[in-house]
SENU-724664 format. One line per 3 residues: number of its first residue (from 0); their letters; for each residue x, y, z of C-alpha. Coordinates in steps of 0.05 Angstrom, whole numbers, always signed. Layout:
% SENU-724664
NUM> a> X Y Z ~ ...
***
This chain:
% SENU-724664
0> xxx> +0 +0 +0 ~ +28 +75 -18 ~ +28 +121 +30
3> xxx> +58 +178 -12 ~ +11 +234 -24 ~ +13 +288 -78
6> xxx> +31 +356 -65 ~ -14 +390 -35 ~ -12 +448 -87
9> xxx> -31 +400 -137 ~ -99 +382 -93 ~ -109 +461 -61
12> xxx> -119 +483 -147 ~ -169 +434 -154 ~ -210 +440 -95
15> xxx> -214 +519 -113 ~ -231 +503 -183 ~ -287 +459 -148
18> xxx> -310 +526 -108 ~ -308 +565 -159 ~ -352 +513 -201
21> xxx> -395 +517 -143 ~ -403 +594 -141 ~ -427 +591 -224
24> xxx> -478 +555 -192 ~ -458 +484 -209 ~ -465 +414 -170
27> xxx> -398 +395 -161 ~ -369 +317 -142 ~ -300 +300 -106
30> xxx> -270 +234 -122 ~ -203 +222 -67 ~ -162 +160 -67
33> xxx> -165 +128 +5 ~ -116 +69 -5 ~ -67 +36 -63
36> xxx> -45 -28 -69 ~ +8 -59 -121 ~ +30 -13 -178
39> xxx> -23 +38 -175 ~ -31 +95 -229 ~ -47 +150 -172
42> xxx> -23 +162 -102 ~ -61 +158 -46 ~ -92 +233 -40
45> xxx> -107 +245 -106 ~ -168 +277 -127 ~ -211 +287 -186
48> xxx> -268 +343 -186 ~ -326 +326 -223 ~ -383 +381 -241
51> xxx> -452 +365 -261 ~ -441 +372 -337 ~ -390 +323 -338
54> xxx> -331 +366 -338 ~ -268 +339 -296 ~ -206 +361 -271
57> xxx> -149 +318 -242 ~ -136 +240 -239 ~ -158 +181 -191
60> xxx> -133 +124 -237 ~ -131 +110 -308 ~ -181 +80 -366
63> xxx> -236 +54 -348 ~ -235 +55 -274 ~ -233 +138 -288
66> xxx> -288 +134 -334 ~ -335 +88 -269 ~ -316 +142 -221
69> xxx> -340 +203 -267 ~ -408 +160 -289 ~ -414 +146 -214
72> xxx> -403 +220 -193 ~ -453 +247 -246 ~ -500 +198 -225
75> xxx> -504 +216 -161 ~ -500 +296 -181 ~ -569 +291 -222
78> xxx> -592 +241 -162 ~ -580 +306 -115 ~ -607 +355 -166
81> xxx> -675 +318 -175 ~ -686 +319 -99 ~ -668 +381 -89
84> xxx> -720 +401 -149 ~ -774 +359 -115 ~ -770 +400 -45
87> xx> -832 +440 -30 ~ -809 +508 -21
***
């Protein structure tokens, strides 16, 4: 298991990029890795931010494991938007 991390630079410009999705009024997904094992493409740490029209930034692994976690992410984005449409206000 890795226990390097990526510099936290790297992670601080992508969770302001997230803010500022957030602020455009955007739903906005994070995606960190929690634990590696065996030759891993990302470090523990990393981070991919994932907005509700399917743009990303950053990395959390590589082919199609990426490509789960952003179909995962937008599904639960439009599963958050469509309950927050069917509050009573």
């Amino acid at each position: 298991m890795s226990n390097e991390t990526p510099p936290a630079g790297q992670n601080e410009a992508l969770f302001d990029l997230a803010q500022s999705w957030l602020r455009s009024g955007h739903k906005v997904a994070i995606a960190i890795v929690k634990r590696t094992w065996g030759s891993a493409p990302r470090q523990r740490g990393a981070i991919m931010v994932i907005r509700d029209d399917g743009l990303f930034e950053g990395s959390v692994s590589g082919g199609c494991v990426e490509g789960e976690v952003i179909a995962a992410a937008q599904d639960m984005l439009s599963i958050a938007i469509d309950e927050h449409q069917a509050r009573p206000r």
